[in-house]
Steps between C-alpha positions, in 0.01 A plus 500: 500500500308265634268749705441707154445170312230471772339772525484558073420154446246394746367820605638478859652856668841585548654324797807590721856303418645442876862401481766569684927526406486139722272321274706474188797416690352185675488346177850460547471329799414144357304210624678589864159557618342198374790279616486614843163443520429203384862325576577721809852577289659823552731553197827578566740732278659345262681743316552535094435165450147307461330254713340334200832504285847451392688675370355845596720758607672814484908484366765695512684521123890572461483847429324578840118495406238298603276261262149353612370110372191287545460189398116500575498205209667172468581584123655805605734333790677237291587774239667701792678191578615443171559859461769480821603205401373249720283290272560157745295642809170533252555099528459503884091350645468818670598773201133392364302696769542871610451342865789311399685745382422723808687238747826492272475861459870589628650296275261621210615874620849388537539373112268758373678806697841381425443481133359848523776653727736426165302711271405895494161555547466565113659166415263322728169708340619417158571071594127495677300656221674299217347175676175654608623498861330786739722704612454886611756799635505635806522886456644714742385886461774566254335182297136637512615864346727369202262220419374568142128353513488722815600803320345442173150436718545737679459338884736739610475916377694775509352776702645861542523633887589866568753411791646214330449522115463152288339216752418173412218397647204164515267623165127474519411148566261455233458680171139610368480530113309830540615583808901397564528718803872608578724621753490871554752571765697324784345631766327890581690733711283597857222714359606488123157465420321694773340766212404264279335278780331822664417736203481276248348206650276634799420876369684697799653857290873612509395700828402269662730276446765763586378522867487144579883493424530827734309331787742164431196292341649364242835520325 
């Protein structure tokens, strides 16, 4: 956008976007980089949980399923507390920092995941959001397909394959208002589309397209 916005608005040409499937996912990495260079750090792993806060991490509920929770904000981790029951640790000098937090962060896990491990996962959901807590599911594959604002979006579509009949598959990522784009099949048999490609596409006739399959040039 920005390379149209260029070229339309200040009269510049069109210029190539380099980017590679790497780039986006280094934003992931962090300040790693930074640290080790200026500190000479190298981070180790550290799991679910946050170097920068406490609570934060994933829990396992009663009925089997698995909750996620940040406390990114001191507001937010003294209603947890309260929430598990534990109102008398928000008293503590080092509850009032997230590096606090951070170096009392297995007993933080400890109150938080016990209180959890006593509830099903749609108990637990329903106790966060009634005191503005954040809380979020973690979806296995089963989770992702019966999810209703998946469905009613549409992330996930169904797609019709000759060998295997209904599919569900990954939906166009984005959808154009003029232009939605949509899933046509699973996936082309070997030379399902050699015609189209050849006579259609390049201009070869029926002919000639008949001998390249008799000499083994295409399928």
């Amino acid at each position: 956008m920005m390379a149209l916005w260029h070229r339309d608005a200040r009269g510049g040409a069109g210029q190539v976007i380099d980017i590679s499937i790497l780039e986006p996912i280094m934003t992931a990495v962090g300040p790693g980089p930074t640290v080790y260079d200026q500190l000479g750090v190298i981070e180790e792993r550290h799991g679910n949980r946050s170097t920068n806060n406490a609570p934060r991490n994933t829990y396992s509920t009663s009925d089997g399923k698995w909750v996620a929770v940040s406390t990114s904000a001191q507001s937010i981790a003294e209603k947890v507390l309260r929430l598990v029951g534990h109102p008398e640790v928000i008293a503590e000098p080092w509850f009032a920092s997230g590096r606090g937090r951070v170096e009392h962060a297995d007993l933080l896990d400890r109150l938080v995941g016990d209180w959890i491990a006593d509830r099903t996962r749609t108990e637990v959901m329903a106790a966060f959001e009634e005191v503005g807590a954040a809380v979020a599911p973690i979806y296995n594959a089963r989770d992702i397909v019966e999810d209703a604002h998946i469905r009613q979006t549409e992330m996930i579509t169904e797609v019709e394959d000759a060998d295997f009949g209904r599919m569900l598959m990954h939906n166009v990522m984005w959808r154009m208002s003029a232009t939605p784009g949509r899933i046509r099949f699973a996936g082309r048999g070997l030379g399902a589309d050699t015609d189209s490609v050849l006579i259609d596409g390049l201009g070869y006739d029926q002919a000639q397209v008949a001998s390249m399959r008799e000499r083994g040039v295409v399928r």
